[in-house]
N, C-alpha and C positions, 0 to 999 in steps of 0.2 A: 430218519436218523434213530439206532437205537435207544434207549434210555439206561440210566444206572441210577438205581437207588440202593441207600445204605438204612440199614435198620441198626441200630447202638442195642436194642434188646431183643429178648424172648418173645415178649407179648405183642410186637409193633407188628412184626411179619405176620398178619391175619392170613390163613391162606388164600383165602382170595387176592390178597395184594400182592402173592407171587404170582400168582396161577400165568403160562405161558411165558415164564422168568427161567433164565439160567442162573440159578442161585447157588451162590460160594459161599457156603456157614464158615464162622471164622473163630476157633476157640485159642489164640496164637498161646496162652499159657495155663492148658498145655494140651488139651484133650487132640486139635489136630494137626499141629504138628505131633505128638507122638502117632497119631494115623499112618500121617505121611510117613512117618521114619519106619513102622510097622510092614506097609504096603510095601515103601521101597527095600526094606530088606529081605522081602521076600515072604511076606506074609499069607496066606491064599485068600482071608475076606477076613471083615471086622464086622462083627452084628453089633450094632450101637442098642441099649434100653434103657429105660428112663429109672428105673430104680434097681435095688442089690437083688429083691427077692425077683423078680424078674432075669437078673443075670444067672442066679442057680437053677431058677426051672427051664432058661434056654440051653444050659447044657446039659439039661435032663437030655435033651435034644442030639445034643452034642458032644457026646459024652470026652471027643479028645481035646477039646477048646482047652484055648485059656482064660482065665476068668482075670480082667481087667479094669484099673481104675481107679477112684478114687473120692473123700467124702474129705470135705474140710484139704484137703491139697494132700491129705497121706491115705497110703494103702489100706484097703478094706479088708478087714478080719476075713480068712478064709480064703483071697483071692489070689493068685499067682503074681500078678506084677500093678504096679503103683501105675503113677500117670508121670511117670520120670522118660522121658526119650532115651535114657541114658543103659536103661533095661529092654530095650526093644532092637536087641543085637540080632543079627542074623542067627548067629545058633539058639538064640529062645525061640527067634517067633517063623523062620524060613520053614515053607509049608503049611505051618497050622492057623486053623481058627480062631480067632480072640471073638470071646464074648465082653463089652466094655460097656461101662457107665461109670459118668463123671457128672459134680455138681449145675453143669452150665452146657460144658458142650456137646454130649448126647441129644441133650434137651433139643436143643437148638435144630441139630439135624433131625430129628423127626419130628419137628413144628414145619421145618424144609420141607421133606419127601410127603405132606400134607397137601401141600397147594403147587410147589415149583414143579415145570416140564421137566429140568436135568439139574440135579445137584451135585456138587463137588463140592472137597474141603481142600480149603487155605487156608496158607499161612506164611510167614515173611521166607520159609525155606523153599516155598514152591509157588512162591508169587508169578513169576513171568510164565510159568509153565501154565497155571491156572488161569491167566487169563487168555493167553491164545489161545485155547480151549474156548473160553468164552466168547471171545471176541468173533471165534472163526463161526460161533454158532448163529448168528444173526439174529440171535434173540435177544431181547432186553434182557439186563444184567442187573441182580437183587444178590446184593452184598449182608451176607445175616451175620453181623456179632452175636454172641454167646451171652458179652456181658458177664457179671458175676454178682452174684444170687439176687437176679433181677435189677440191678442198675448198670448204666452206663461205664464199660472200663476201658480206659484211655490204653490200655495194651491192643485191646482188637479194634479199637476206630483206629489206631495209628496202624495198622495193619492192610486196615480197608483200607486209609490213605494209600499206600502203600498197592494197594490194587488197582482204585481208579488212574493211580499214576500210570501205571503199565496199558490199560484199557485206551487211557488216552491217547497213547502213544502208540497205539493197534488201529486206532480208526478216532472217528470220530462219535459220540455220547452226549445224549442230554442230560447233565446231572442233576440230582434233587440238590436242596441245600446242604443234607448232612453230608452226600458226599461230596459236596466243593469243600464244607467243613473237614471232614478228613481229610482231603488232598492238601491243603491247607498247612494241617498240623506235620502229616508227612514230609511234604517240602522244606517244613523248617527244622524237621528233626533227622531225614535220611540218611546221613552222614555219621551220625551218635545214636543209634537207635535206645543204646543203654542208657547214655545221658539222657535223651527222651524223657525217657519212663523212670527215671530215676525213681519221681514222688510219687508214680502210680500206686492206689493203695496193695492192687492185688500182685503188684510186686512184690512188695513187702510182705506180703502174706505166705507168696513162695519160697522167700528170703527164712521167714520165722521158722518154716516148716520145715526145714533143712534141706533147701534146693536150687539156692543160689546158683550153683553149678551150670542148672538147665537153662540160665536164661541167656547165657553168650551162643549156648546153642540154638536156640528158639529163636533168635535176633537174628542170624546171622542168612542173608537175600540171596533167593536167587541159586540155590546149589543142587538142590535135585531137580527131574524133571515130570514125576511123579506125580497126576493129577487123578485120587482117590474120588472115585463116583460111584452115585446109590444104583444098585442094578439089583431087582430082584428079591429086595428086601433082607440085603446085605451091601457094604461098601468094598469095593474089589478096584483093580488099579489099570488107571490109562497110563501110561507112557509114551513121552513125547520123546520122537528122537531126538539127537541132539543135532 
């Protein structure tokens, strides 16, 4: 029987405790769902890197990229697009390169492609696509929150809920406790995911930033089919038929 385990931070996924894991990094406000809406609108890859001075010397690289992301939840001085989903329309980003970095969920995916066999990003818009994916790969399954700026956030455990649900309902899984814990909070919140997270603090935080807007979109299950995976030391897109 496979396994699933959830990690709530940065620091928990040592690589070695993915190593041989199909691991789904989870940043749901906002770094991958805006991914996913990037990939899916026709993006050609996203190089993820862990700080700003790094995103300019990889498009030394790169010279037609765009330079993506965000510090404190708003756009960084110099960069072409924030970390809004709302900016990652087909005619910005269809075709080209995104260079990205963001507070947590960059992070997150290259602490992943460290230790995990095959990484993808999730998130509540491409939950059921991302786990058939997983499920069909016969590998143990390592669920990586992003968290925010190193603690626990109730947006991406209720996210991961939100996956083991699907996982379980693909086959059968031995869960750790954090993810009965998420499947948990999931079940009781599936329904209102906005009421969910109402109190979440980094809601609020998206809320202050002027970005309310993004988060009906960010919540909202299950709507593309778009399951973004690391190939080659860039994130480029599977597509699930429908």
């Amino acid at each position: 029987m496979p396994k699933c385990a959830v990690f709530s931070i940065i620091d928990e996924a040592r690589p070695e405790r993915l190593r041989n894991h199909f691991v789904l990094v989870i940043d749901v406000l906002r770094a991958t769902s805006v991914m996913v809406t990037a990939l899916d609108n026709g993006a050609a890859r996203v190089y993820p890197v862990e700080t700003v001075e790094q995103a300019f010397a990889k498009r030394e690289c790169h010279p037609g990229a765009l330079l993506c992301g965000e510090r404190k939840a708003v756009k960084i001085e110099g960069f072409d697009l924030s970390n809004s989903p709302s900016e990652y329309t087909p005619q910005a980003v269809a075709g080209r390169e995104l260079i990205m970095t963001t507070s947590n969920g960059t992070r997150a995916i290259l602490r992943a492609v460290q230790g995990g066999k095959t990484v993808g990003l999730a998130c509540f818009r491409n939950a059921l696509a991302a786990c058939r994916v997983a499920a069909a790969s016969g590998l143990d399954v390592a669920i990586l929150c992003a968290g925010t700026n190193d603690k626990y956030s109730m947006d991406d455990v209720l996210c991961a809920g939100a996956l083991v649900h699907r996982l379980c309902a693909l086959g059968d899984f031995e869960l750790d406790d954090l993810a009965n814990h998420a499947l948990v909070l999931y079940r009781l919140g599936k329904d209102d995911i906005k009421g969910a997270l109402s109190q979440c603090l980094h809601v609020g935080r998206v809320i202050a930033a002027g970005f309310a807007a993004d988060l009906d979109y960010c919540y909202a299950q299950d709507v593309v089919q778009t399951l973004p995976l690391w190939r080659d030391g860039a994130i480029t897109t599977l597509t699930e038929a429908k």
